[in-house]
PAZAPA-4460 file (N, C-alpha, C; in steps of 0.05 Angstrom, whole numbers, plus 32768, in hexadecimal, padded with zeros to 4 digits):
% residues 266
    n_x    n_y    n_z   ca_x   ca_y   ca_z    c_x    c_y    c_z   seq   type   mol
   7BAD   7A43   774A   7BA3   7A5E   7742   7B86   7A60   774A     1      X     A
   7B82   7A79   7756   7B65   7A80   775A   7B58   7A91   774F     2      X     A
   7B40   7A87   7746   7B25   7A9D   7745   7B18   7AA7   774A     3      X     A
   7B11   7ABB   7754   7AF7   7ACA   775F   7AE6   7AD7   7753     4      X     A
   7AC7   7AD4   7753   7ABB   7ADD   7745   7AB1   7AFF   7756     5      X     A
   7AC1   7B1A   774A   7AB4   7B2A   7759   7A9D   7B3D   775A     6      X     A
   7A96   7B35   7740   7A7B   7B48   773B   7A6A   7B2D   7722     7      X     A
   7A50   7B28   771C   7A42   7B17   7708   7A27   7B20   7709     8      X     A
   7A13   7B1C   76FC   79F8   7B1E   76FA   79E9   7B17   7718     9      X     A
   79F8   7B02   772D   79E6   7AF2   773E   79FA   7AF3   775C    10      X     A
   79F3   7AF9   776D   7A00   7AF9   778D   79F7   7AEC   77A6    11      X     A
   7A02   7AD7   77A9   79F9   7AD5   77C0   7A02   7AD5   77E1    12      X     A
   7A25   7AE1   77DA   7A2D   7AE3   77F2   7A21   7AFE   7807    13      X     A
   7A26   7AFB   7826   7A11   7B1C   7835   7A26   7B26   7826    14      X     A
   7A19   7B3E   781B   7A1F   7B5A   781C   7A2E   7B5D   77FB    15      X     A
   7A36   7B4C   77EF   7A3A   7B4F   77D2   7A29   7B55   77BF    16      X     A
   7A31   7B61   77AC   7A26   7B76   7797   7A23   7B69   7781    17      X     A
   7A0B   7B69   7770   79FD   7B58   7755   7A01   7B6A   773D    18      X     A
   7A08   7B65   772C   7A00   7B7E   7712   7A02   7B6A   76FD    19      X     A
   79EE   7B74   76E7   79FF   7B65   76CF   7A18   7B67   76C7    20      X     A
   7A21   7B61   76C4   7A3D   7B5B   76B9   7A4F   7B46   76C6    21      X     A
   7A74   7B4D   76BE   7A7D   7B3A   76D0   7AA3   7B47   76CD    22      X     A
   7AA1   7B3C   76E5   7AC0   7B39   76ED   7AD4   7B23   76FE    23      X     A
   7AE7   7B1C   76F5   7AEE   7B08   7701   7B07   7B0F   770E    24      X     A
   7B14   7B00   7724   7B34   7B0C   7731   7B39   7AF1   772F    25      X     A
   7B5F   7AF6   7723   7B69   7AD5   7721   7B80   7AE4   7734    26      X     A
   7B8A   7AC5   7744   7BA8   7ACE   7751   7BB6   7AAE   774F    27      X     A
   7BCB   7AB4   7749   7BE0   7A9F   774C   7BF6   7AB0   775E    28      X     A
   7C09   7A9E   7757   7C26   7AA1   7769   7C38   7ABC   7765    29      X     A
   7C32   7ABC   774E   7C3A   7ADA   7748   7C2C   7AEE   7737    30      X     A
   7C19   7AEB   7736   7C0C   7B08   7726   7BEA   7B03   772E    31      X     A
   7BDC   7B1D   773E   7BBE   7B2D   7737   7BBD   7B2D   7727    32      X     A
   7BA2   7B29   7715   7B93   7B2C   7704   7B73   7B32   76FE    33      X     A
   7B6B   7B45   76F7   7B55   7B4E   76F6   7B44   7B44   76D9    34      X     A
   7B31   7B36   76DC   7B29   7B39   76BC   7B03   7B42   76BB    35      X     A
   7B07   7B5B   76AF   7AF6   7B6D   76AC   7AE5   7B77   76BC    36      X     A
   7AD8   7B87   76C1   7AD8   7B91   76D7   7ABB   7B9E   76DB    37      X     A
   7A9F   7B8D   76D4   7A8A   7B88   76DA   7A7E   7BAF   76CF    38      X     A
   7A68   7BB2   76D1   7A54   7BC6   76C7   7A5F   7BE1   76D9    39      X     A
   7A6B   7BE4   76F2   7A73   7BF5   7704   7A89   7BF6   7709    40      X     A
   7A85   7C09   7726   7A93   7BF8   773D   7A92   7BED   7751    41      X     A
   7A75   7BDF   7753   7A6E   7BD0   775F   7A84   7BBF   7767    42      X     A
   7A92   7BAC   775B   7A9F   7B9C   775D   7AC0   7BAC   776D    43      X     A
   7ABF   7BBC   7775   7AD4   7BC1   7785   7ACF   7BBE   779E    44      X     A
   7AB8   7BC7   77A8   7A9E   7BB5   77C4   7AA7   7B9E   77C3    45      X     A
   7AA2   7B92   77B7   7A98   7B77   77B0   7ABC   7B67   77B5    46      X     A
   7ACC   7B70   77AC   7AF0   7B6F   77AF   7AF0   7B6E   77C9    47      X     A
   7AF2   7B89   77DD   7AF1   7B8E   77F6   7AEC   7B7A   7807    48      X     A
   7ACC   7B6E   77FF   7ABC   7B61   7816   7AD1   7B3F   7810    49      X     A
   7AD7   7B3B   77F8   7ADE   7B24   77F2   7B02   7B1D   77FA    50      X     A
   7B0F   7B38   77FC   7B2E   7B31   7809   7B38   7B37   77FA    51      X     A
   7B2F   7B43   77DB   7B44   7B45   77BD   7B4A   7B6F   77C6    52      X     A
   7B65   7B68   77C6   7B68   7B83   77C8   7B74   7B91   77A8    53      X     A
   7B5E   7BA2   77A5   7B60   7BB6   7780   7B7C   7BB8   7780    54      X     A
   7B84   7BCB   7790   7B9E   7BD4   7792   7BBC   7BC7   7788    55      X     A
   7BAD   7BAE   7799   7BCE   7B94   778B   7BCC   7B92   7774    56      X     A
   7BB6   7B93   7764   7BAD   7B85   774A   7BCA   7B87   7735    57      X     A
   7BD2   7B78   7728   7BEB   7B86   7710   7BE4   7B7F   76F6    58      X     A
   7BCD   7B7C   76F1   7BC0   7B86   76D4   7BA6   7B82   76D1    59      X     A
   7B9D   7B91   76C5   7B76   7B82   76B5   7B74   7B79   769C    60      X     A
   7B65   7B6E   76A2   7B5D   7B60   767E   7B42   7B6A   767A    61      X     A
   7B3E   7B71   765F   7B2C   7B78   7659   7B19   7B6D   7642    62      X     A
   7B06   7B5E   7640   7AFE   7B47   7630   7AF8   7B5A   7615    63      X     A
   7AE3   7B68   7615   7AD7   7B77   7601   7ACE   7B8A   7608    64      X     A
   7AC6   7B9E   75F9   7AB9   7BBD   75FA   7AA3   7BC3   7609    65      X     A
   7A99   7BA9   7617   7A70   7BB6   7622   7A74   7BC2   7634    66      X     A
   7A68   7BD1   763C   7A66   7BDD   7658   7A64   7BCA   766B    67      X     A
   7A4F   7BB7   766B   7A57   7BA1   7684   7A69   7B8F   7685    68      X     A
   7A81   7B9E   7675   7A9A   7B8E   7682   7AB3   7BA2   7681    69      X     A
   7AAA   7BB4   7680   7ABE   7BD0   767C   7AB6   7BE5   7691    70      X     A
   7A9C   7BE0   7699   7A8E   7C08   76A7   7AA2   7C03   76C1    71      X     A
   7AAD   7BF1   76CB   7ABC   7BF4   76DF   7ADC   7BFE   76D6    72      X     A
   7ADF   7BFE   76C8   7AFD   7C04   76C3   7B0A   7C22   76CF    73      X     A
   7AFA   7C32   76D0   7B07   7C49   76D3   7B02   7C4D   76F0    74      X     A
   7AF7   7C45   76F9   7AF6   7C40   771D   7B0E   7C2B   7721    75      X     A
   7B0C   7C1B   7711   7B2B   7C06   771B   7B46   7C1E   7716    76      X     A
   7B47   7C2D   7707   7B5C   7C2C   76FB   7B69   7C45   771D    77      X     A
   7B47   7C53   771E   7B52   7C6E   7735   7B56   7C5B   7750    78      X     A
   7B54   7C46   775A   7B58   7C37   776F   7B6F   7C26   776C    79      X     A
   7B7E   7C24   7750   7B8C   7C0E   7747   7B9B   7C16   7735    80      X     A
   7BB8   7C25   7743   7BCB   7C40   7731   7BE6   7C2D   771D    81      X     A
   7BE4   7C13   771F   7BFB   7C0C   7715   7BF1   7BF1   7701    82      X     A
   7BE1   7BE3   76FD   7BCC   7BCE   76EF   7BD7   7BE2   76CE    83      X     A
   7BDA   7BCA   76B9   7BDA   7BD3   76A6   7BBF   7BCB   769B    84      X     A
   7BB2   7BCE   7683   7BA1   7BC5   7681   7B9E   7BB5   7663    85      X     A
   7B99   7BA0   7663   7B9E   7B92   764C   7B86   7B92   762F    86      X     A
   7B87   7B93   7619   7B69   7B94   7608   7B6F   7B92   75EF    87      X     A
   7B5C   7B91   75DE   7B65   7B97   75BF   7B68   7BB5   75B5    88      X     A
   7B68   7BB8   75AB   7B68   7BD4   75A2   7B4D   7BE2   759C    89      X     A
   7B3C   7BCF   758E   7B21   7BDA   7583   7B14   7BD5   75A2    90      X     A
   7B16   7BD7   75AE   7B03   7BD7   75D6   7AF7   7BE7   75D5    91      X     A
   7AFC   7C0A   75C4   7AF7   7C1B   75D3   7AE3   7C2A   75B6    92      X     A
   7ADF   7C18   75A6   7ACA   7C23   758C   7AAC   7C21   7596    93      X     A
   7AA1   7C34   758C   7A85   7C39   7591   7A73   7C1E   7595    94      X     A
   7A69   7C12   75A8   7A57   7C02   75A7   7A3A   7C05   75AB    95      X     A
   7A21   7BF6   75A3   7A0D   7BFB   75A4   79F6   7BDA   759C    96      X     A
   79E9   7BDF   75AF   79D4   7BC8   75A7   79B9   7BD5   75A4    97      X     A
   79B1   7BCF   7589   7997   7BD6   757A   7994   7BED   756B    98      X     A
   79B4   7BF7   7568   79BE   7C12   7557   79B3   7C2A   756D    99      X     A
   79AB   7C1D   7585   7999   7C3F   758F   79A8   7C3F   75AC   100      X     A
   79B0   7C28   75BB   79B6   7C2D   75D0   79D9   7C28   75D2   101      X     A
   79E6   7C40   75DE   7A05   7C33   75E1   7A0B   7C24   75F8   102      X     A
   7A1C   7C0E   75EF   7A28   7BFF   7605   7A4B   7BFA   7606   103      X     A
   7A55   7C11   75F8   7A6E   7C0E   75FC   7A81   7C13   7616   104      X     A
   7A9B   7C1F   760C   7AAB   7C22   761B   7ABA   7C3D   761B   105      X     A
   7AAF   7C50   762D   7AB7   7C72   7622   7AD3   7C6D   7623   106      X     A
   7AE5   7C7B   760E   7B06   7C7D   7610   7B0E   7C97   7621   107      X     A
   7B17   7C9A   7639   7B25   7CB4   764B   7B49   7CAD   764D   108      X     A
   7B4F   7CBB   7638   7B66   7CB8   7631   7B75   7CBF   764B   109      X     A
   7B77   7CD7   765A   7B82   7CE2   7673   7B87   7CCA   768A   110      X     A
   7B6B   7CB4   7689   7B71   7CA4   769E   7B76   7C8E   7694   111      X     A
   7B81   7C87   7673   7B8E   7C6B   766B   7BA6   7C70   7667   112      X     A
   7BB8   7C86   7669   7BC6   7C99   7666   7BE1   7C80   7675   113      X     A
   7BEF   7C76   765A   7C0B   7C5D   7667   7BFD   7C47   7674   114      X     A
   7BE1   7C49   7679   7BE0   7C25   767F   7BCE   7C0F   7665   115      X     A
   7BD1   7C20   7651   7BC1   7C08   763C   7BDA   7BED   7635   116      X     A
   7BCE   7BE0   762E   7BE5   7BCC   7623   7BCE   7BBC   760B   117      X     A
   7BD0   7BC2   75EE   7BC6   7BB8   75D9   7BD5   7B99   75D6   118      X     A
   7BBA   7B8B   75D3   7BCB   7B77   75C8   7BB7   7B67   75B9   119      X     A
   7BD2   7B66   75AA   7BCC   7B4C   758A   7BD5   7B35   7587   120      X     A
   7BD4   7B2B   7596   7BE6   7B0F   7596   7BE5   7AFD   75AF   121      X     A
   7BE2   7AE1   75AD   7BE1   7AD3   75CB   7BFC   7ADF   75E3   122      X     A
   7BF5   7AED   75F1   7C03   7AF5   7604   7C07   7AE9   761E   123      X     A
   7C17   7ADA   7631   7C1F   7AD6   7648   7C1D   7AF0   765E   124      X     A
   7C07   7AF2   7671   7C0E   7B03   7684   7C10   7AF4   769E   125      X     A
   7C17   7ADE   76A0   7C21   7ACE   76BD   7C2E   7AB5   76B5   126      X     A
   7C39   7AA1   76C2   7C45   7A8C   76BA   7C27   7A78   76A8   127      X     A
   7C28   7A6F   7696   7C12   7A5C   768B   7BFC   7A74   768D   128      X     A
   7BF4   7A8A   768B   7BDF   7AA0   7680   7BE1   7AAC   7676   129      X     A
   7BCB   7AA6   7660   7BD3   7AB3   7648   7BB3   7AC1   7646   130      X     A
   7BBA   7ADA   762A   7BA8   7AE4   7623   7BA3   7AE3   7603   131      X     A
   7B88   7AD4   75FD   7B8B   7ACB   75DF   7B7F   7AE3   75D5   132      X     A
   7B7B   7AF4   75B9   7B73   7B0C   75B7   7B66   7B07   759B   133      X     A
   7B6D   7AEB   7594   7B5A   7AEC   7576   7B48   7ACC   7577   134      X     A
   7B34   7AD2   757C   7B23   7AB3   7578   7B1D   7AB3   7558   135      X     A
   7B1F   7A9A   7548   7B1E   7A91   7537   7B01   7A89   7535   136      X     A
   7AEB   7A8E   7516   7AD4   7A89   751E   7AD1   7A6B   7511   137      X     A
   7AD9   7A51   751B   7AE0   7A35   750E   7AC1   7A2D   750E   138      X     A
   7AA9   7A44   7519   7A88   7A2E   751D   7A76   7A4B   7514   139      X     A
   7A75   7A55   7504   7A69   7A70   74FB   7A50   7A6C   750D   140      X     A
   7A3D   7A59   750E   7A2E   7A58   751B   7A2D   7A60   7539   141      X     A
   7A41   7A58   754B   7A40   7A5F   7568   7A52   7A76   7567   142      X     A
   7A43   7A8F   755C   7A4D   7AA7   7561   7A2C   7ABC   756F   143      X     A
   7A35   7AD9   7579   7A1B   7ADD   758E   7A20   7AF8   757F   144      X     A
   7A1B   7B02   7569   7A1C   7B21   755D   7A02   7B31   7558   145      X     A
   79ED   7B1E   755F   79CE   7B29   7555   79CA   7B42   7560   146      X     A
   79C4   7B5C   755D   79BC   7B70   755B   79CD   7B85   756D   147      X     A
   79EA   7B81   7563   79FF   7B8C   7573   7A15   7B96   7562   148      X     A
   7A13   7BB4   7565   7A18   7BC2   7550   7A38   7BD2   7552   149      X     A
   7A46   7BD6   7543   7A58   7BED   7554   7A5F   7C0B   753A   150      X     A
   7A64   7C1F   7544   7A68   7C3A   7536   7A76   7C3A   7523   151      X     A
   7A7F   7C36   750D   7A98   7C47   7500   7A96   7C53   74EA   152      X     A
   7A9B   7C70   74EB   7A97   7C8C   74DE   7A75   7C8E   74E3   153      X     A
   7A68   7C89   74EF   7A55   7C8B   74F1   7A3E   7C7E   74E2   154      X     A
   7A48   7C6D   74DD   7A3D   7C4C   74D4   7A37   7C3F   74E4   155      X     A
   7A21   7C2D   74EA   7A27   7C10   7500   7A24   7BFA   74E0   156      X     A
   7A39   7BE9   74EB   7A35   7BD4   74EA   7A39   7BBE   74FA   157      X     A
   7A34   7BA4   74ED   7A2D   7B8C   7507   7A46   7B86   7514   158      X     A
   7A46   7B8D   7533   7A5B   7B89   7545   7A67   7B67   7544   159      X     A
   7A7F   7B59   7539   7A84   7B44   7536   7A9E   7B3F   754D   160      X     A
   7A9D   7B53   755C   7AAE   7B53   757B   7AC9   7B43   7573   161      X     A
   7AD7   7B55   755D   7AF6   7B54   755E   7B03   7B57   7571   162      X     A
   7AF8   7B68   7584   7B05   7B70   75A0   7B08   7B66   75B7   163      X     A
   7AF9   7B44   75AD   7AEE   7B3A   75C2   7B13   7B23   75CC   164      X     A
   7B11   7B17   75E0   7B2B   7B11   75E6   7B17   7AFD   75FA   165      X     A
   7B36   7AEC   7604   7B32   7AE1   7619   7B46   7ACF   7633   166      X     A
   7B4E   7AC2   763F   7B5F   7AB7   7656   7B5E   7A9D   764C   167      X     A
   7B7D   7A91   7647   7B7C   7A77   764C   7B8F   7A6C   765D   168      X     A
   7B90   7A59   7676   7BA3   7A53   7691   7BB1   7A3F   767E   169      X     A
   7BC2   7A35   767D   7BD3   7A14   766D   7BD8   7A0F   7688   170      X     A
   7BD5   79EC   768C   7BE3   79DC   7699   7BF3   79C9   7683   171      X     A
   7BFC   79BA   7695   7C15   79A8   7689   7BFD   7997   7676   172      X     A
   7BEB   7997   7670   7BE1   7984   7660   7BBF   7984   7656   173      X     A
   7BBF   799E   765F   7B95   79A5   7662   7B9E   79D4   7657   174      X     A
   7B84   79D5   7650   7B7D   79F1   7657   7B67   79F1   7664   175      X     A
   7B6C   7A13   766D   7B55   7A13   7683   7B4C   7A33   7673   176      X     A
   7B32   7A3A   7668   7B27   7A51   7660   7B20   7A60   7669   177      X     A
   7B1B   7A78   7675   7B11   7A8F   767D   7B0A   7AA0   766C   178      X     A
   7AEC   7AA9   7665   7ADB   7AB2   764D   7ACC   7ACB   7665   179      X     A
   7ABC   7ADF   7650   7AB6   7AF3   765F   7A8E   7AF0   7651   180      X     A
   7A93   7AF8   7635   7A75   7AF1   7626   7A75   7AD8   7617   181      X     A
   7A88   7AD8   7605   7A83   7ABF   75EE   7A7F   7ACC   75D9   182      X     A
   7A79   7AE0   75CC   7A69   7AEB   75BF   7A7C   7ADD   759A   183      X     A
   7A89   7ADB   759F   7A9C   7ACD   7588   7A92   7AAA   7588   184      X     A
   7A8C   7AA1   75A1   7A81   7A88   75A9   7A9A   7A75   75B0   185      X     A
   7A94   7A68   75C0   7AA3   7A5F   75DC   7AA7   7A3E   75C7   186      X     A
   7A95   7A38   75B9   7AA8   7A24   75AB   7ABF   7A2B   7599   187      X     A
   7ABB   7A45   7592   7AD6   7A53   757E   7AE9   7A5D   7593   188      X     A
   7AE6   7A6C   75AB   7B00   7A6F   75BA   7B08   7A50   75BF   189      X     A
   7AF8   7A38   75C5   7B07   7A29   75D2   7B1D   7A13   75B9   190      X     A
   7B16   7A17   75A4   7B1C   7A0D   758D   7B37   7A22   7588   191      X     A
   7B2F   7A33   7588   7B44   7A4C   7585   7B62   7A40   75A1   192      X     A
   7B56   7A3A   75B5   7B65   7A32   75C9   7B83   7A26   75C8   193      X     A
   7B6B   7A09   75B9   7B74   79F0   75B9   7B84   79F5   75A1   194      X     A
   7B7F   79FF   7584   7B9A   7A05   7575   7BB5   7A13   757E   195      X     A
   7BB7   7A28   7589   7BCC   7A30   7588   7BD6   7A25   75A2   196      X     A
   7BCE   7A18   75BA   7BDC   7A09   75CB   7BDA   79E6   75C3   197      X     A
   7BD2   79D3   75B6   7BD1   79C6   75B6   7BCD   79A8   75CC   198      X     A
   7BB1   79B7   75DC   7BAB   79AF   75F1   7B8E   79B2   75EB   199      X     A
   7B7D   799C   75FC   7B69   7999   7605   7B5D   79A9   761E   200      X     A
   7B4A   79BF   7618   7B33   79C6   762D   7B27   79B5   763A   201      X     A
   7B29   79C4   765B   7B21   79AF   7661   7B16   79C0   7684   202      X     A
   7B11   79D7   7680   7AFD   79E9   7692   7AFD   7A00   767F   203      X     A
   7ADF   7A09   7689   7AD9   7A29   7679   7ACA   7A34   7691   204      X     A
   7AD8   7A51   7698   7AC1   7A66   76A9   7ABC   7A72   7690   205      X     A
   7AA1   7A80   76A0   7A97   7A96   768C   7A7D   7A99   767E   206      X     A
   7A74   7AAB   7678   7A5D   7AB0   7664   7A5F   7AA2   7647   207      X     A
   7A46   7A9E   764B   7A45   7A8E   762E   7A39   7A95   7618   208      X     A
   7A28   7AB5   7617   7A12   7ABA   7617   79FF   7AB8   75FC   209      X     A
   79EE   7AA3   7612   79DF   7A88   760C   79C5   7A95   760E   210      X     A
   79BF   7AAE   761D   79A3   7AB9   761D   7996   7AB4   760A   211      X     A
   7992   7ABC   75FB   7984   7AC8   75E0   798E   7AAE   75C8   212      X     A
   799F   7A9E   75D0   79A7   7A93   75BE   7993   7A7A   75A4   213      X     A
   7997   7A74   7590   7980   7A69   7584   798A   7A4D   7583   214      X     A
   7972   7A36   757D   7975   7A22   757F   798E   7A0E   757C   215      X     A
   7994   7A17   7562   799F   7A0D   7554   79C1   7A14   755D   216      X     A
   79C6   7A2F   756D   79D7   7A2F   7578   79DA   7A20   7596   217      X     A
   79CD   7A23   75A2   79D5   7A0F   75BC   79D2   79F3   75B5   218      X     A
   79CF   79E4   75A5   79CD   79CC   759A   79F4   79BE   7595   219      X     A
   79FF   79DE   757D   7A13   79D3   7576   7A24   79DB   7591   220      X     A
   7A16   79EB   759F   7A2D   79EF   75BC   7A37   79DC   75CD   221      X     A
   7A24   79CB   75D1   7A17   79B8   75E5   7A1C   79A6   75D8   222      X     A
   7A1F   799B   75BE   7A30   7980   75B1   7A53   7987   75B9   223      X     A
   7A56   799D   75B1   7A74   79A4   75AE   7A87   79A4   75D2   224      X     A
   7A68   79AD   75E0   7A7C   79AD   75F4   7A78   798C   760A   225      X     A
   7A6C   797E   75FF   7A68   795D   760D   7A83   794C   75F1   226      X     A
   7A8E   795C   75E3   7AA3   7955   75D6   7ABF   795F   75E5   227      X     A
   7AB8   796C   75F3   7AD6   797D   75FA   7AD4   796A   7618   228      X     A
   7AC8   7958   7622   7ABD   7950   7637   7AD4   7959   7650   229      X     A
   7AC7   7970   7655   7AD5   7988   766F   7AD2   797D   768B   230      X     A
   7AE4   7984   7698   7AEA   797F   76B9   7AD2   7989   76C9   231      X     A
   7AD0   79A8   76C1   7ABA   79BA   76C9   7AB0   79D1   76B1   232      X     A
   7A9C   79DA   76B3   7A9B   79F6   76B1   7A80   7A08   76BB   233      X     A
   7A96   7A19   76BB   7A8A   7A27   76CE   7A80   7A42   76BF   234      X     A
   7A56   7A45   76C0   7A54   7A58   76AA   7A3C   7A71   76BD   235      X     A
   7A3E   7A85   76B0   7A38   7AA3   76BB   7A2C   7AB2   76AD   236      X     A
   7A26   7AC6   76BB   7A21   7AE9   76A8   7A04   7ADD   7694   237      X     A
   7A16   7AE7   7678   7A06   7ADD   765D   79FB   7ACA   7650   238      X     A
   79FE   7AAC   7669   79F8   7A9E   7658   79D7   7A93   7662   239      X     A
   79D0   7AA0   7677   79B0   7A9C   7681   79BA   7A8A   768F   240      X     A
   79A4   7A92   76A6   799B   7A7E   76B8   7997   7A65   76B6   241      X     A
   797C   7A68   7697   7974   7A50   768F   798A   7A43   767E   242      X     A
   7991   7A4B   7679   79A3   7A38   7665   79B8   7A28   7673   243      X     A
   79C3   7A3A   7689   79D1   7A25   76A5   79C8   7A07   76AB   244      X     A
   79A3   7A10   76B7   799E   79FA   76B5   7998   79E2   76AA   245      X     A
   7996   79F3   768A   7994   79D6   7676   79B2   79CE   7673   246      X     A
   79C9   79DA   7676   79E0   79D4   766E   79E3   79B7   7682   247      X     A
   79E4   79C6   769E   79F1   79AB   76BB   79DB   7999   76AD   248      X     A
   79C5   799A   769B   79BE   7979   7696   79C1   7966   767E   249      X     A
   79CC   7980   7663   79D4   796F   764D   79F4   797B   764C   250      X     A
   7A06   797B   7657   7A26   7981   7652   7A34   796F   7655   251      X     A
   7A2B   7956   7664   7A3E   793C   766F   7A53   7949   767F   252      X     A
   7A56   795F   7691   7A64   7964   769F   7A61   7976   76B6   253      X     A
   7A74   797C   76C9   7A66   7991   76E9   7A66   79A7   76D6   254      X     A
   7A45   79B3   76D9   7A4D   79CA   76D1   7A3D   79D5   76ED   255      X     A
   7A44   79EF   76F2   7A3F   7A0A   7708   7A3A   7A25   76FF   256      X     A
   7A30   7A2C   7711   7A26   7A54   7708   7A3E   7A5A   7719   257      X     A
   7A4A   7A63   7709   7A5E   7A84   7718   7A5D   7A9B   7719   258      X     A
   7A4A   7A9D   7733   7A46   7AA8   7744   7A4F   7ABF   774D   259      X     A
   7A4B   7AD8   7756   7A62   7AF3   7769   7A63   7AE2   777F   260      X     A
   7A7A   7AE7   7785   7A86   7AD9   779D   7A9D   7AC0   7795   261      X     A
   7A8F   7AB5   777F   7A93   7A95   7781   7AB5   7A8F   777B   262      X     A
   7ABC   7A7F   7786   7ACD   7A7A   7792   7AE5   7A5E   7784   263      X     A
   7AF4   7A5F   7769   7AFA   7A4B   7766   7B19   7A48   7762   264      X     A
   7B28   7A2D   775C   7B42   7A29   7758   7B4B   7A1B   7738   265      X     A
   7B55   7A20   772B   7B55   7A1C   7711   7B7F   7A10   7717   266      X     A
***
């Protein structure tokens, strides 16, 4: 199975397109897969130049509500007539960071019109791919909710990204994770993982986001994940630059920036 990274914060192939956000394209033997679909549509450029054609796609995943991982959706959906689209239900509630600025996900009912697909439950959308839809918070600590708010009745309160979801590949004896932010925290999806398959992680793509994060959280991250001692992982988007490079030197394992463009096999 392959990965492509087609839109991220950082580019360095000619002629590919940078934005914050992110999107990834998986393909196996029998099913396209889109998972989320970066701040635009930048990332349909970015498809083109790279060989991924929109069109084949036969579903999207959709991690959580932000705009930089949603503003592309409705450009996928007019280039890409048959993709169902996969999410929680709460995706499409008012979001906002700092109560003043929105960063959600507008709902246009006309163009989701027969391709939503809600889901609540670990779902299979390829042989061994699944979509987990509830992370378990087992480390209260490695959660990322600081000043991220969402609407209801005209309330904010603190956004705790119920909506948030994520990809997990099974092999005969390992998982392999595919994460979009973390914002629930990437030691609780991967704990979340490892219970209901009863398997060891043992690669993670994805945002971690580690920006802003405080001491005491990258501490228990960075114990937890030289415990999971991983094959690779491979980290992006949210989780800083810098924190990349402190990771490849305290993780005890390969870790990489994934990159637009970048190019891997899982």
């Amino acid at each position: 199975m392959k990965v492509i990274t087609l839109i991220e914060n950082l580019a360095y192939g000619s002629g590919l397109c940078a934005e914050h956000g992110l999107s990834m394209y998986i393909e196996s033997d029998n099913r396209k897969i889109l998972f989320d679909t970066g701040q635009s549509g930048l990332f349909l450029k970015n498809a083109e130049l790279l060989g991924v054609s929109i069109a084949d796609i036969d579903l999207l995943v959709l991690s959580h509500g932000h705009y930089d991982h949603t503003g592309g959706l409705y450009p996928f959906l007019e280039a890409n007539r048959k993709a169902k689209v996969y999410c929680k239900e709460s995706l499409f509630e008012p979001r906002y960071s700092g109560k003043t600025r929105y960063i959600g996900t507008p709902y246009k009912p006309e163009l989701l019109k027969d391709r939503l697909v809600v889901v609540t439950e670990p779902t299979a959308i390829d042989v061994d791919v699944f979509v987990i839809p509830e992370i378990e918070l087992f480390n209260p600590v490695d959660t990322h909710f600081k000043g991220l708010y969402k609407k209801v009745n005209e309330d904010f309160t603190e956004d705790t990204f119920t909506d948030e979801l994520f990809l997990t590949l099974k092999k005969a004896d390992s998982l392999h994770i595919l994460t979009a932010c973390s914002h629930r925290g990437i030691t609780n999806i991967c704990r979340t993982a490892e219970k209901i398959f009863s398997l060891p992680v043992k690669s993670i793509v994805g945002g971690f986001h580690l920006k802003d994060c405080s001491t005491e959280q990258y501490i228990e991250l960075t114990w937890f994940l030289r415990q999971l001692r991983l094959n690779n992982m491979g980290v992006c988007h949210c989780t800083g630059v810098d924190k990349f490079a402190d990771m490849r030197e305290e993780c005890d394992t390969h870790v990489f920036y994934n990159f637009t463009g970048n190019k891997i096999v899982v």
